[in-house]
N, C-alpha and C positions, 0 to 999 in steps of 0.2 A: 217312204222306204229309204230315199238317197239320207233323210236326216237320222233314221233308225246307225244306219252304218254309217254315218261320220261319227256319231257319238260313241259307238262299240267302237272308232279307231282309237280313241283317243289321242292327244298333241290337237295341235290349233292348226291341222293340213288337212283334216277329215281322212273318209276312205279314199284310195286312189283303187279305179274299179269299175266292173260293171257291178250293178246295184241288182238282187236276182231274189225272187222270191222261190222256194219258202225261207226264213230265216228265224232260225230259235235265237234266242239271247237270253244270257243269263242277265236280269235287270237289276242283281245287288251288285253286282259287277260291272254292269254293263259292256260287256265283250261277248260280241258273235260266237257260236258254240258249234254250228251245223248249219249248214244249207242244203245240204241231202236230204231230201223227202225221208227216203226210207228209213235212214239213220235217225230222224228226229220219230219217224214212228216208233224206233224198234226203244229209244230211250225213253219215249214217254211210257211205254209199254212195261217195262221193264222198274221205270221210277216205284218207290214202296209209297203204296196209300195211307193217307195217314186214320186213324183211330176212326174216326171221323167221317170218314167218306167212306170206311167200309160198314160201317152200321148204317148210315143213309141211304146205300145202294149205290151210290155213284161212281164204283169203280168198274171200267169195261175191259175187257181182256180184248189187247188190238192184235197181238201176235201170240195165238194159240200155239203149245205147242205141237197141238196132231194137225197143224197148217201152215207152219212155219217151209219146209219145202215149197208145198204148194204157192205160198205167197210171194218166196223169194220168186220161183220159177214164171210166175204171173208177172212180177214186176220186171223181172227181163225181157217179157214179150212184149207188154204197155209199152215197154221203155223205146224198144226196136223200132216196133210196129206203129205204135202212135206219138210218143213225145219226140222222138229221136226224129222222126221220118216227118213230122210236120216240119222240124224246124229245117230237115234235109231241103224239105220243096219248097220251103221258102228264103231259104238261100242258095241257093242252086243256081249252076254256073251255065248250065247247057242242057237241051231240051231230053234228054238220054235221062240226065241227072233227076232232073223235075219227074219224068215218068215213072222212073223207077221208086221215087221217093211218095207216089202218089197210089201204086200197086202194094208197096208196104200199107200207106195208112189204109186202101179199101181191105185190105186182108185182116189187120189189125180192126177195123170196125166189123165186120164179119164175125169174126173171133168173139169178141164183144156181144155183138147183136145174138150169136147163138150162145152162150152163155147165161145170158141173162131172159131168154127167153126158158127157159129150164130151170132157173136160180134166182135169189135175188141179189143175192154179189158175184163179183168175176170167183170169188174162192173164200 
């Protein structure tokens, strides 16, 4: 990954940075594009198939639009609830900190666990 983003810096200093996945890059260019999850979903989602992939079948519609609320709203809770709050209780400064950061993720897995017990995706 650190060599993916020295080379999207370009000059002979590389990236100065943390090094963070996800990361899309354009590869004729080679310069980083997004490192937002959602934004790289909502682009590829969005990108036009070509000739080609839509007679083979290979094109997946990732952000519907009669789910597109639903999805935003989902990815604000994951975000709270589980990615946010993991990284909260793992860097956490005082024990108040850690618990409350640990009351997010079992809620956010809860959340989750009933979900998909009814579905087969969060939406």
């Amino acid at each position: 990954l650190r060599e993916v983003y020295d080379r999207s810096a370009g000059g002979s200093g590389g990236y100065v940075g943390r090094c963070t996945a996800p990361l899309l890059v354009d590869r004729q260019r080679l310069k980083a594009v997004s490192q937002d999850s959602e934004e790289i979903v909502r682009m590829i989602a969005t990108a036009e198939a070509s000739s080609r992939e839509l007679e083979d079948g290979r094109c997946v519609e990732l952000f519907p639009s009669q789910l597109q609320s639903q999805i935003q709203e989902t990815n604000r809770w994951t975000y709270h609830l589980l990615s946010n709050a993991v990284y909260r209780a793992g860097f956490s400064t005082s024990q108040e900190a850690f618990a409350r950061a640990c009351r997010d993720v079992a809620e956010g897995l809860q959340r989750v666990e009933e979900l998909l017990s009814e579905q087969p995706f969060l939406c």
